[in-house]
C-alpha positions, 0 to 999 in steps of 0.5 A: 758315790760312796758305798754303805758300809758294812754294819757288823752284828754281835756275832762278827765283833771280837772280844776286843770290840766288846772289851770296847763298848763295856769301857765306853758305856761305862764311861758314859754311865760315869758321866751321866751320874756325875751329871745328875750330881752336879744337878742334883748339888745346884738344886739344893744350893738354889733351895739353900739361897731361896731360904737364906733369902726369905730368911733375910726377908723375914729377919728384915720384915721382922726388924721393921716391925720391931721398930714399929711396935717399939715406936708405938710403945708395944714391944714389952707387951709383945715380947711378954706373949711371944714368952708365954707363947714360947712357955706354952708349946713346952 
């Protein structure tokens, strides 16, 4: 059976050891942030392709309905308020 090893405490590591540690932790710090980056960059592309989508939906929904208006003979009376509309928000 093996003996436990001898913990060191602070007090016995030498300059080297904490020159060791700091290095290591910032390591760790380094990645961990370069981490939260790549997270943070795949959220906002998953937000970019969710709204390119419901644009594409919308630009679709929108084109169905252009040509239904256009079939039932009421595209010029739409484009006539949606203009008035745009005029009157300025």
């Amino acid at each position: 059976m093996q003996k436990p090893r001898k913990v060191r405490v602070s007090s016995d590591w030498t300059d080297e050891d904490r020159k060791r540690i700091r290095r290591v932790m910032q390591e760790y710090i380094a990645e961990l942030e370069n981490r939260n980056e790549i997270l943070e960059q795949l959220g906002r592309d998953t937000q970019k392709e969710r709204a390119d989508i419901m644009l594409e939906v919308l630009g679709i929904q929108n084109m169905v309905g252009a040509v239904q208006l256009q079939e039932s003979g009421m595209l010029e009376l739409h484009r006539d308020v949606f203009a008035r509309f745009l005029l009157e928000d300025k």
